[in-house]
N, C-alpha and C positions, 0 to 999 in steps of 0.2 A: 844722463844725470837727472833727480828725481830734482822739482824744486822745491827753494824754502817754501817755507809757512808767509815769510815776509813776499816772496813772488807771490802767492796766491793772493796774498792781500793786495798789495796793489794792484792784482789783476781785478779783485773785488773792488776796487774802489773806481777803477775806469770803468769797469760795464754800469756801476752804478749810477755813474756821472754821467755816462751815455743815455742813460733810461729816464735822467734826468731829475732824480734824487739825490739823496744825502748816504755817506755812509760815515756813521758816528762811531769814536773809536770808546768805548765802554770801560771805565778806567774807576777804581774802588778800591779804598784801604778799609773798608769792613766790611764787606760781602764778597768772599770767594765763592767761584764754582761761574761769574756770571761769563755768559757768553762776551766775543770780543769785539763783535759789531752791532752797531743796532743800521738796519736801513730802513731810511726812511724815503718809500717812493710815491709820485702820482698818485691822486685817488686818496690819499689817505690810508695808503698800506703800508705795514709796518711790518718788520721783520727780523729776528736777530739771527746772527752768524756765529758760530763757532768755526776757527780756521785751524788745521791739524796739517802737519805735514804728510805727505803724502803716506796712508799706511799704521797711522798715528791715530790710535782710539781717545776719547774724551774719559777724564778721569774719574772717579765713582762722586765727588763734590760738584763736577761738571753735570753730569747726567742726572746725578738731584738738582738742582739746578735748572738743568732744562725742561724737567719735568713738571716741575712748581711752574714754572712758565708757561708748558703746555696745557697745564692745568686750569690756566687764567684765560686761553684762549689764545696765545700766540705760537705765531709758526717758526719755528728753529729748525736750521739748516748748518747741518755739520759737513763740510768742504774740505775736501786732503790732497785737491787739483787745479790746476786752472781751468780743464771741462768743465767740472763740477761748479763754475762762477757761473753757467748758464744755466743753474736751475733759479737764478735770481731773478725774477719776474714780476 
């Protein structure tokens, strides 16, 4: 059985807690498209999450979105596993 989107997340939020950061849950009534986490780890590194169920592509207001973002210089990390929580670093 594949899991939710909610298992990945909280499996995001324990390796985060582990690492010894923050994982911020990203919540807006007038900006669609943003990513669902921001983490915030050690050092001063920062990072947003987009969390998809397994198999589940980000939507085209998503992906402008994360673009504008990577545009500014941050790193988005689109996740559809609980593997996939270890590229959290």
């Amino acid at each position: 059985m594949k899991p939710a989107e909610r298992d990945i997340e909280n499996r995001l939020n324990d390796h985060v807690k582990a690492l010894g950061g923050l994982s911020l849950k990203l919540t807006t009534l007038h900006t669609t498209g943003l990513p669902d986490r921001l983490c915030l780890l050690p050092g001063g590194r920062c990072l947003f999450v987009e969390l998809k169920a397994p198999g589940k592509k980000p939507r085209k207001i998503q992906t402008y979105m994360h673009n504008k973002l990577r545009g500014l210089g941050f790193k988005i990390l689109i996740i559809d596993s609980k593997e996939g929580v270890k590229d959290v670093k």
